[in-house]
mmCIF file as gemmi writes it, N, C-alpha and C atoms, coordinates in Angstrom:
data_model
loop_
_atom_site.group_PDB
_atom_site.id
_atom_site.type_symbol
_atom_site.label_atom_id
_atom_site.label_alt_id
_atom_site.label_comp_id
_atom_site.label_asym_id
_atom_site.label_entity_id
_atom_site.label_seq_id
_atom_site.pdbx_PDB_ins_code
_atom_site.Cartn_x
_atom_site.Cartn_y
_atom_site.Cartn_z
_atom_site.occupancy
_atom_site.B_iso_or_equiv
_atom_site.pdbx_formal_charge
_atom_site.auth_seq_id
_atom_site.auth_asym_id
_atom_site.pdbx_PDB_model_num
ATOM 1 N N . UNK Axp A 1 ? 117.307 -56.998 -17.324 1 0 ? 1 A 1
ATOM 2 C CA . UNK Axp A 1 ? 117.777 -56.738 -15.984 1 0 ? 1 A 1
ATOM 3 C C . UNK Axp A 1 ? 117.173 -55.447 -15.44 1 0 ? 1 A 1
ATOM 4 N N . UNK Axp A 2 ? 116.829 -54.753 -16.638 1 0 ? 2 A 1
ATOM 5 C CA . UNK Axp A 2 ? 116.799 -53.191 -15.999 1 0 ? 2 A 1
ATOM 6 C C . UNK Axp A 2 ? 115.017 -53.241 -15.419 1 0 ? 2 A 1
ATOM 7 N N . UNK Axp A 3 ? 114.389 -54.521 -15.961 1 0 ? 3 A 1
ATOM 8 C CA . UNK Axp A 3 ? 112.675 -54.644 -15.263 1 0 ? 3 A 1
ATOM 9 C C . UNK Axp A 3 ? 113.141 -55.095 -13.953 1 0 ? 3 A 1
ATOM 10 N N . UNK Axp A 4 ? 113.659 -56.349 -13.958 1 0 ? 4 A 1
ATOM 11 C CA . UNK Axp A 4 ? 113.957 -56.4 -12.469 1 0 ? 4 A 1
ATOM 12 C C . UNK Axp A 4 ? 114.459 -55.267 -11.303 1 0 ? 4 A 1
ATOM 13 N N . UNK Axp A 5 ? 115.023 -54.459 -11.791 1 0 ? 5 A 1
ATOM 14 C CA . UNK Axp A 5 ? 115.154 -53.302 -11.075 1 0 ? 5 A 1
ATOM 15 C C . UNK Axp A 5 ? 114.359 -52.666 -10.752 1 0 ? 5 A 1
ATOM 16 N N . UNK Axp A 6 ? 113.337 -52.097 -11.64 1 0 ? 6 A 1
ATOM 17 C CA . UNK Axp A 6 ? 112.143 -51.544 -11.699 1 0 ? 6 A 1
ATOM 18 C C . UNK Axp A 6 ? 111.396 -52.146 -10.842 1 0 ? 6 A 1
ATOM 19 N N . UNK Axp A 7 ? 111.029 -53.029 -10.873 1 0 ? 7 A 1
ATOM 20 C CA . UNK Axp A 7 ? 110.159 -54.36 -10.065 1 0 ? 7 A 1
ATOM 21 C C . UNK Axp A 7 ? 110.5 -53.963 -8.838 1 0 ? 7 A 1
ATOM 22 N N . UNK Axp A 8 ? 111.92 -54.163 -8.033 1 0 ? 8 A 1
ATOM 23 C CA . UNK Axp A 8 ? 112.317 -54.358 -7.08 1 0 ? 8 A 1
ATOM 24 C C . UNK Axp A 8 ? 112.128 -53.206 -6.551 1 0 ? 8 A 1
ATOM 25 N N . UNK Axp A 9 ? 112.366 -52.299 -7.152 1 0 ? 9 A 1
ATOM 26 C CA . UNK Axp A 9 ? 112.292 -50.539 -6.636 1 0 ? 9 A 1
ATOM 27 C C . UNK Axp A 9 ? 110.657 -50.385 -6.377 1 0 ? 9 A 1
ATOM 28 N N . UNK Axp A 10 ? 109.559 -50.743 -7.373 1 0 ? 10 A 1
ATOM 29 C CA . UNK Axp A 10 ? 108.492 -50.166 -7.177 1 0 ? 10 A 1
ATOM 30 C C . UNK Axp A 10 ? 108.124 -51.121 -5.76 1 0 ? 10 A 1
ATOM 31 N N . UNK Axp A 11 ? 108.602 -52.517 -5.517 1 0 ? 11 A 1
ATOM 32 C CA . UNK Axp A 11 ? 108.067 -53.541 -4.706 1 0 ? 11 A 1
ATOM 33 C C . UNK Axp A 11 ? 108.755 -53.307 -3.054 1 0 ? 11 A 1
ATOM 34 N N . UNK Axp A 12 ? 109.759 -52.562 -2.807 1 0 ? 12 A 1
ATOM 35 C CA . UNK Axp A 12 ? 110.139 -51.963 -1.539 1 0 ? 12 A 1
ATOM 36 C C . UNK Axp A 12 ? 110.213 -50.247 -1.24 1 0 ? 12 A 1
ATOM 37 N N . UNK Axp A 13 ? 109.515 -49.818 -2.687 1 0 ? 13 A 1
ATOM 38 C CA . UNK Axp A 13 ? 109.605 -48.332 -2.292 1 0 ? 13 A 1
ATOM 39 C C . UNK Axp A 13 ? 108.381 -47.991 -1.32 1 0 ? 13 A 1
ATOM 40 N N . UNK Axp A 14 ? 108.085 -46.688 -0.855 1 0 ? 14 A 1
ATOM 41 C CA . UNK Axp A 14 ? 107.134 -46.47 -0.042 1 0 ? 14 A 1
ATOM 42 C C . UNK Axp A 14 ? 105.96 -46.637 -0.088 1 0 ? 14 A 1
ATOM 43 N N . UNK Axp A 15 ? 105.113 -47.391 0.877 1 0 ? 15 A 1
ATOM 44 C CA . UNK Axp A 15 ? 103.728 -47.626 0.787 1 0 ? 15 A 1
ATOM 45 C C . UNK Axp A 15 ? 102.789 -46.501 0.366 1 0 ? 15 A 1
ATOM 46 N N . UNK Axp A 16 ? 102.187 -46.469 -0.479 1 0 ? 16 A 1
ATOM 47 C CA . UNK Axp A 16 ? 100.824 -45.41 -0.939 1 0 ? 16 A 1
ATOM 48 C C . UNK Axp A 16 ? 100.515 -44.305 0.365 1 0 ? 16 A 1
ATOM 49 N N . UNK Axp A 17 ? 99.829 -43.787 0.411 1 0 ? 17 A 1
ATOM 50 C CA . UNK Axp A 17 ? 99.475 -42.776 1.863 1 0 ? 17 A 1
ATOM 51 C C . UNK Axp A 17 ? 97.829 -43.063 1.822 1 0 ? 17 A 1
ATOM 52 N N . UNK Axp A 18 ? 97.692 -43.416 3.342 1 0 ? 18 A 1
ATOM 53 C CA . UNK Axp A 18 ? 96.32 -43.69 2.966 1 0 ? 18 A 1
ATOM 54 C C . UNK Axp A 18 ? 95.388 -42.179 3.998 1 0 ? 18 A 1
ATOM 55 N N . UNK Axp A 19 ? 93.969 -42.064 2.793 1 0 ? 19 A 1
ATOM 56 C CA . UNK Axp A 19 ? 92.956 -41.037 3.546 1 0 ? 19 A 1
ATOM 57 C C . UNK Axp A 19 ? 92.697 -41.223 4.964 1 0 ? 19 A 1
ATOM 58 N N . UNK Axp A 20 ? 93.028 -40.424 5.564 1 0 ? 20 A 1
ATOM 59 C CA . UNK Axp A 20 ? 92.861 -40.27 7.598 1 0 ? 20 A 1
ATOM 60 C C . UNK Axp A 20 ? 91.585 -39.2 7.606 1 0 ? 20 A 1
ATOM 61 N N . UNK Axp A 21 ? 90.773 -38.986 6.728 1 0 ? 21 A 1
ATOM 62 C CA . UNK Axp A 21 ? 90.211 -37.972 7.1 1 0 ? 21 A 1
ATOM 63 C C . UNK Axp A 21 ? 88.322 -38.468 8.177 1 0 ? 21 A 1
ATOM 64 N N . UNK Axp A 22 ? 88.407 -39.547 7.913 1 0 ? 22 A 1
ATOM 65 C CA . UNK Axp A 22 ? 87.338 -40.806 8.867 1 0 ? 22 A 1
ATOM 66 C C . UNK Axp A 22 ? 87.891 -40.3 10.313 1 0 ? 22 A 1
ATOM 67 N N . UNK Axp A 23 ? 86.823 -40.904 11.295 1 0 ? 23 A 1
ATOM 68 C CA . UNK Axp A 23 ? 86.811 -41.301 12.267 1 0 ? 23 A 1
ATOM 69 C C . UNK Axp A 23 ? 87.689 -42.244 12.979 1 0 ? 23 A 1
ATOM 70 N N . UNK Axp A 24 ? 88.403 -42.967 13.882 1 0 ? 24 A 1
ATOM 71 C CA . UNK Axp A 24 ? 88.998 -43.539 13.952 1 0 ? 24 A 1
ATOM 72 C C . UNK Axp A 24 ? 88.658 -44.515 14.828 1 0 ? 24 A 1
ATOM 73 N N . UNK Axp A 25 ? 88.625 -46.172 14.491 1 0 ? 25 A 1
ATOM 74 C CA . UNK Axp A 25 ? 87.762 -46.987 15.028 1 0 ? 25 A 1
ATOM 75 C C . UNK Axp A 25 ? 87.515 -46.906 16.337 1 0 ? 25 A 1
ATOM 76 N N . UNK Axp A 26 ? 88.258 -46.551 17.137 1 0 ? 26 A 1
ATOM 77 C CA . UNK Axp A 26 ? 87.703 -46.702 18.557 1 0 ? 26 A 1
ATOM 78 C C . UNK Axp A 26 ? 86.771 -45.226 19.002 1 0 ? 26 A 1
ATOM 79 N N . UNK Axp A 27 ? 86.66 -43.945 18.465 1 0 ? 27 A 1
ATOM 80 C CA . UNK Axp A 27 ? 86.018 -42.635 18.361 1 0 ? 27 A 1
ATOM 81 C C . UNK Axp A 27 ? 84.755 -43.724 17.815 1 0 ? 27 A 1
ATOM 82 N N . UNK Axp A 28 ? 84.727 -44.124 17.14 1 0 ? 28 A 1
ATOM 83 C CA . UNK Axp A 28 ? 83.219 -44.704 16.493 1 0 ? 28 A 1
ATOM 84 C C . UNK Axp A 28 ? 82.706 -45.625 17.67 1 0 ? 28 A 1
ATOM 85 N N . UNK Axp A 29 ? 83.394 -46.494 18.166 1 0 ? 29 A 1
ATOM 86 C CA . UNK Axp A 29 ? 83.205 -47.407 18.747 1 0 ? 29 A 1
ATOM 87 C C . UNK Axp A 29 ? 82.591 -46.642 19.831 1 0 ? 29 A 1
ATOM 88 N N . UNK Axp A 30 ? 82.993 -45.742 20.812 1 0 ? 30 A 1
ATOM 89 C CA . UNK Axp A 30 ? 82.892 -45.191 21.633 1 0 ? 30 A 1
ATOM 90 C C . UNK Axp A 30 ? 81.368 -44.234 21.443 1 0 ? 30 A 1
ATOM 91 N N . UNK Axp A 31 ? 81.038 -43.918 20.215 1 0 ? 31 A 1
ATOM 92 C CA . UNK Axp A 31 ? 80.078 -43.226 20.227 1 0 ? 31 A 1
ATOM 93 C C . UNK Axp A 31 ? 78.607 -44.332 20.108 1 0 ? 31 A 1
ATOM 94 N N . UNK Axp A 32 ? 78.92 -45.356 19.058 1 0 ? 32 A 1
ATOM 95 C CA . UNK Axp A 32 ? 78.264 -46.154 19.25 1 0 ? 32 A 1
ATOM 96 C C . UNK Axp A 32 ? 77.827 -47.05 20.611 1 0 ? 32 A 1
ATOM 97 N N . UNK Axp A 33 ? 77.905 -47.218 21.109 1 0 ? 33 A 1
ATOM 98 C CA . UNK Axp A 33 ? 78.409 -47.23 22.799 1 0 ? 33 A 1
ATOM 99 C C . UNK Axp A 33 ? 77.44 -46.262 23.218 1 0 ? 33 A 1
ATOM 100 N N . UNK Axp A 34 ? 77.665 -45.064 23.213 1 0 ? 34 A 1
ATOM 101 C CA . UNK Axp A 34 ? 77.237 -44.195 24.134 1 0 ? 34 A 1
ATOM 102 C C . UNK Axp A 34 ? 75.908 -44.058 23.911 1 0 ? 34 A 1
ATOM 103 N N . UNK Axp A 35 ? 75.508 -44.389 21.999 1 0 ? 35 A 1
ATOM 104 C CA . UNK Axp A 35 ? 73.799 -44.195 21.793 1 0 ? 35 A 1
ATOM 105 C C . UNK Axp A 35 ? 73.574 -45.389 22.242 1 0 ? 35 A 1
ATOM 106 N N . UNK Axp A 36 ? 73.612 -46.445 22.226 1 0 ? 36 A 1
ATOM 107 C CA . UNK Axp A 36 ? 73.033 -47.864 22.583 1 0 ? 36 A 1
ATOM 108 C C . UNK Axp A 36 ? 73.144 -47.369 24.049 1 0 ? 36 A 1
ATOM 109 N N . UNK Axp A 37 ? 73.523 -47.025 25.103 1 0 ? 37 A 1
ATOM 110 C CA . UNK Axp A 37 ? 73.379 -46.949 26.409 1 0 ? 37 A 1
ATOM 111 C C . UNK Axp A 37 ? 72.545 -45.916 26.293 1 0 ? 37 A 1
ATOM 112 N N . UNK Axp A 38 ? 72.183 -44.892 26.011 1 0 ? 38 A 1
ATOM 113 C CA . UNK Axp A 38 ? 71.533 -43.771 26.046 1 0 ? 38 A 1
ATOM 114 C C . UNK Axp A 38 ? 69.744 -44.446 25.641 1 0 ? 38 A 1
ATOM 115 N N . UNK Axp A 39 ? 69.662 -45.413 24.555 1 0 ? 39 A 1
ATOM 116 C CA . UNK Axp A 39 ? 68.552 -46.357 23.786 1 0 ? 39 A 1
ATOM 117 C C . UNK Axp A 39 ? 68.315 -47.119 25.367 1 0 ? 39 A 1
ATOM 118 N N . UNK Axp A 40 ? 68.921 -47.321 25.941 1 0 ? 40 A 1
ATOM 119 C CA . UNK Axp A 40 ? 68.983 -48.559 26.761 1 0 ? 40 A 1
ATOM 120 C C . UNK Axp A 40 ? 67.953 -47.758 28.14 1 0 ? 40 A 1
ATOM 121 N N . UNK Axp A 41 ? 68.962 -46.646 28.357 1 0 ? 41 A 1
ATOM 122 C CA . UNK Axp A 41 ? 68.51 -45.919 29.245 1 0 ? 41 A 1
ATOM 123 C C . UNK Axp A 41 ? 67.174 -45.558 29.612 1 0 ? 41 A 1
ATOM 124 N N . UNK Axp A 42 ? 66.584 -45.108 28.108 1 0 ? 42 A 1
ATOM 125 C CA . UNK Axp A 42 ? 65.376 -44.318 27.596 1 0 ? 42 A 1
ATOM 126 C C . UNK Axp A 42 ? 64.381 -45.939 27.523 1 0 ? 42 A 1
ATOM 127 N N . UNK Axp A 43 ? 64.661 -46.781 27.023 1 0 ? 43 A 1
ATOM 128 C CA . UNK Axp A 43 ? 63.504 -48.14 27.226 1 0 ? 43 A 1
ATOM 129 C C . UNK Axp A 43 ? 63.428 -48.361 28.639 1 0 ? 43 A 1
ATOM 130 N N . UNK Axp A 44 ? 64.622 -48.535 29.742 1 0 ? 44 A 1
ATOM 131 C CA . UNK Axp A 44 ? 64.367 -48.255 30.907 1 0 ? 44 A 1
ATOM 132 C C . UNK Axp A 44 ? 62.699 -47.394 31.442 1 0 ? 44 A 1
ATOM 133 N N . UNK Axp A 45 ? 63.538 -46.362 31.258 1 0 ? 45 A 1
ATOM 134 C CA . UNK Axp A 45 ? 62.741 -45.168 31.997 1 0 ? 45 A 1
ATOM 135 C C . UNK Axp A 45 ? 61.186 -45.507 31.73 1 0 ? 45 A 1
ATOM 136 N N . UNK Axp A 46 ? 61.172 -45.477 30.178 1 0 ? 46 A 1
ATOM 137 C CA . UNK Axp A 46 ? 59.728 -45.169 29.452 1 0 ? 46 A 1
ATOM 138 C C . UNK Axp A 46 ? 58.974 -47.12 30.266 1 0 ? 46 A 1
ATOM 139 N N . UNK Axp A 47 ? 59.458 -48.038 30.065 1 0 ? 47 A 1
ATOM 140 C CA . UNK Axp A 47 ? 59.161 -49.197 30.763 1 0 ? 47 A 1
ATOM 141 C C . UNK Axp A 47 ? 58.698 -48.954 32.948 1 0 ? 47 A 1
ATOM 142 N N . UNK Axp A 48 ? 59.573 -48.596 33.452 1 0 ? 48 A 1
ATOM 143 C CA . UNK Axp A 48 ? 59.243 -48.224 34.652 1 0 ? 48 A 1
ATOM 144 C C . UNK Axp A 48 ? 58.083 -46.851 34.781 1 0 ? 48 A 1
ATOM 145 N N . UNK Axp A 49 ? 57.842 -46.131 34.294 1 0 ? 49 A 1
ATOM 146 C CA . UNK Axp A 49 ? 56.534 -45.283 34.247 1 0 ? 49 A 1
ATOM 147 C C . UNK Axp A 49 ? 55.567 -45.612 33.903 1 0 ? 49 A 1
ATOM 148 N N . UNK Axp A 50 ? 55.121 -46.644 32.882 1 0 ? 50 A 1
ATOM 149 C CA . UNK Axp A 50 ? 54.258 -47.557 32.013 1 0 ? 50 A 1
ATOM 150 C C . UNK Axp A 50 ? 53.877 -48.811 33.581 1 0 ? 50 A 1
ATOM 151 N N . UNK Axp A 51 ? 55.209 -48.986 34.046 1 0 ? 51 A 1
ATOM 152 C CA . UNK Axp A 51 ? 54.544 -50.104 35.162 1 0 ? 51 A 1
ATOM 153 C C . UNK Axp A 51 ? 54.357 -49.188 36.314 1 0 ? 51 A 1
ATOM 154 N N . UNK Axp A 52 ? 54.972 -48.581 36.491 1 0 ? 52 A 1
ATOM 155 C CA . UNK Axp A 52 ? 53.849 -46.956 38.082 1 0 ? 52 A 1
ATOM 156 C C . UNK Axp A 52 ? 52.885 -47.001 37.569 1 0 ? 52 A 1
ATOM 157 N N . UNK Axp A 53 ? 52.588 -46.749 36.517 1 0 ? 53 A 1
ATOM 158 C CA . UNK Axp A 53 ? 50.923 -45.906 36.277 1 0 ? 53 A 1
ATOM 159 C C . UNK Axp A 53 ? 49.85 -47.07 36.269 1 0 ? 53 A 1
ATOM 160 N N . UNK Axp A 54 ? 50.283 -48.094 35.998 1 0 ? 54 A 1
ATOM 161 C CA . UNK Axp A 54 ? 49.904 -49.515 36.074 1 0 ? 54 A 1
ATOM 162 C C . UNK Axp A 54 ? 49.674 -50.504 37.301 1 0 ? 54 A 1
ATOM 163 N N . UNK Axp A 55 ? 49.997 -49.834 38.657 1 0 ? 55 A 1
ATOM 164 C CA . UNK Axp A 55 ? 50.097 -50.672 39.927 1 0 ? 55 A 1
ATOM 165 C C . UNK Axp A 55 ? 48.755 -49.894 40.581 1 0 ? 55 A 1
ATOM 166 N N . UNK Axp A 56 ? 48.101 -50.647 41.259 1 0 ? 56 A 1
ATOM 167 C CA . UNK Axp A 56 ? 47.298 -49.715 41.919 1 0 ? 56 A 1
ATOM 168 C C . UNK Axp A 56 ? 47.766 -48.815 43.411 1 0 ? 56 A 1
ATOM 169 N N . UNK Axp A 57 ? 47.182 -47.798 43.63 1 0 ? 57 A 1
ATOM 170 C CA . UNK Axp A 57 ? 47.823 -46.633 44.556 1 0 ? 57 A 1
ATOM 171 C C . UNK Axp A 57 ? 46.438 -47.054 45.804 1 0 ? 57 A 1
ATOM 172 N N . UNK Axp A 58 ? 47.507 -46.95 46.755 1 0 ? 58 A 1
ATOM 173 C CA . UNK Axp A 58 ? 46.69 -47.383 48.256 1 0 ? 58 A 1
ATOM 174 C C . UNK Axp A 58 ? 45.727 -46.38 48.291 1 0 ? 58 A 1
């Protein structure tokens, strides 16, 4: 009887504590985000100067 107790105690006592010391998914999310738009930005730019220098000038 006295395992079943044991059992029951370890099986509703308090959950473990878990490491917080990470990032937190949406901080990641958000940064990831911000380099892919920033990547996005920069193929932009470098693409539209490549086609100016490329058109002929009156």
């Amino acid at each position: 009887m006295k395992a079943l107790h044991l059992l029951i105690g370890f099986l509703a006592g308090p959950a473990p504590r878990r490491d917080e010391r990470g990032l937190s998914q949406s901080t990641e999310i958000a940064i990831l985000t911000g380099v892919v738009v920033g990547i996005a930005i920069t193929v932009g730019a470098a693409i539209t100067v490549y086609v100016n220098a490329k058109l002929p000038h009156p």
